[in-house]
C-alpha positions as CSV (number, residue, x, y, z in Angstrom):
1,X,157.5,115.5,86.5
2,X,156.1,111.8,87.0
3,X,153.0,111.1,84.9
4,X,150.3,109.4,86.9
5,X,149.7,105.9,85.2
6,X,146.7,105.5,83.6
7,X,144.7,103.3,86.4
8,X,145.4,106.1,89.1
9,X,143.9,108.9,86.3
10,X,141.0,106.9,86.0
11,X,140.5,106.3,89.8
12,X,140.9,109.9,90.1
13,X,137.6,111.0,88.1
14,X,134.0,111.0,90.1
15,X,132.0,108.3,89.9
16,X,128.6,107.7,88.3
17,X,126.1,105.2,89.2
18,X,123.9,103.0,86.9
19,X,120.9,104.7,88.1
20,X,122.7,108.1,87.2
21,X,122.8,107.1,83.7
22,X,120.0,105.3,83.1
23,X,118.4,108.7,84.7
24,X,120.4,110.7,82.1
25,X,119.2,107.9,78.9
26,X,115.7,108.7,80.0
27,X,116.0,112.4,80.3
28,X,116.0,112.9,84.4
29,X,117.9,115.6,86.1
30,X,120.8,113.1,88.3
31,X,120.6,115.3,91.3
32,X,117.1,113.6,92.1
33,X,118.8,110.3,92.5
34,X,120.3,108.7,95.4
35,X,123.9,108.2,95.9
36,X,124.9,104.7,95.1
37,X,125.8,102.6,97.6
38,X,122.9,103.9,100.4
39,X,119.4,102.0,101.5
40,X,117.4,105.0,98.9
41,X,119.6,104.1,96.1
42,X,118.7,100.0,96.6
43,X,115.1,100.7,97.0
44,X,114.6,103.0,94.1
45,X,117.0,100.3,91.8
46,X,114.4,97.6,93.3
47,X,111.4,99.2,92.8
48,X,112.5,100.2,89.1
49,X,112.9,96.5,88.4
50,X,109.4,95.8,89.6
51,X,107.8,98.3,88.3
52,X,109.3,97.0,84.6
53,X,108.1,93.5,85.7
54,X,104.8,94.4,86.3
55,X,105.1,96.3,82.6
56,X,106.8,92.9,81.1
57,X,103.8,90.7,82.8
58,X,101.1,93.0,81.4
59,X,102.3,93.4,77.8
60,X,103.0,89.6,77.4
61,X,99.4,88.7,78.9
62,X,101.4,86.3,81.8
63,X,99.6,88.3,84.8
64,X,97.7,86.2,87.0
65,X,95.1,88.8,87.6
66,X,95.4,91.7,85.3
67,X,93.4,94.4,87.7
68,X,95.5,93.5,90.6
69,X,98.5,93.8,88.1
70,X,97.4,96.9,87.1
71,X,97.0,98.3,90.3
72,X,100.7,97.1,91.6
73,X,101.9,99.0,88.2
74,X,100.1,102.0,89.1
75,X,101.2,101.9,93.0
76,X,104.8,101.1,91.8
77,X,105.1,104.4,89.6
78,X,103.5,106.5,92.3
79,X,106.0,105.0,94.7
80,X,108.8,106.0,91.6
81,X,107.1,109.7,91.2
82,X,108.0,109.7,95.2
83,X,111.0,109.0,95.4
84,X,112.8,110.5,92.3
85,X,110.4,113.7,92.5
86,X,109.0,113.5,95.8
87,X,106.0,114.3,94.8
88,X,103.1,112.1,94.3
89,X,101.9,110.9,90.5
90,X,99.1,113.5,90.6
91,X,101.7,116.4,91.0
92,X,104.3,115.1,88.6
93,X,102.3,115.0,85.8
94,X,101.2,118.4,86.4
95,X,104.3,119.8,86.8
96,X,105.6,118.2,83.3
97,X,103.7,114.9,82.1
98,X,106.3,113.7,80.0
99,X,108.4,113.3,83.4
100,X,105.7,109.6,83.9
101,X,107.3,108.1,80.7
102,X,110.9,109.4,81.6
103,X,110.0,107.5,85.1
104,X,108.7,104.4,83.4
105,X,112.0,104.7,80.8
106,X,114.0,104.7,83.7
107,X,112.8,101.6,85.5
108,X,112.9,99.5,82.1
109,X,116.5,100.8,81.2
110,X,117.2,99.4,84.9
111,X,115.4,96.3,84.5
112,X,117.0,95.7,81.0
113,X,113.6,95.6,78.8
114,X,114.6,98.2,76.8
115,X,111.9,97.4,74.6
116,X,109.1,99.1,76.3
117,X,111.3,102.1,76.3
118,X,108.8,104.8,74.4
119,X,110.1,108.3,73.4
120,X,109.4,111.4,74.8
């Protein structure tokens, strides 16, 4: 029997995204995430990184106009609760609050600023 080289073993195992493990780092349950490669999986990576800008921009005081930064931050984690949850920001923090920091974990592991990662 001919043993598959190594390459075609490795070709042969199923695929995770980024998003699917930056889910898992922060605790979220991978079925809510799109599949890599379609127009959901590029908005949700997108609006992650914005959301952690707006974050970034905030705690280093670089904002131009901290309410209307605010407000983009808060509309940007709704739009997150949406479409990981599909449920508004309202409704995912009554169903399990901790699910808004795994949410904003998510969006910084994404973005790279793992330093406004906070524990849950």
């Amino acid at each position: 029997m001919e043993k598959f080289p190594s390459s075609k073993i490795e070709s042969l195992k199923p695929e995770v995204s980024l998003l699917e493990e930056f889910a898992i780092d922060a605790g979220i349950d991978v079925t809510t995430i799109p599949k890599a490669g379609t127009v959901a999986y590029a908005r949700l990576w997108d609006t992650c990184k914005e959301y952690s800008k707006e974050v970034h921009l905030e705690m280093v005081g670089k904002e131009t106009d901290p309410s209307e930064s605010q407000s983009r931050r808060r509309r940007l984690h709704n739009e997150l609760c949406t479409m990981i949850f599909g449920i508004d920001h309202a409704s995912v923090a009554k169903r399990d609050y901790k699910n808004l920091k795994r949410i904003a974990n998510l969006a910084h592991f994404v973005s790279g600023r793992e330093q406004y990662i906070e524990e849950v």
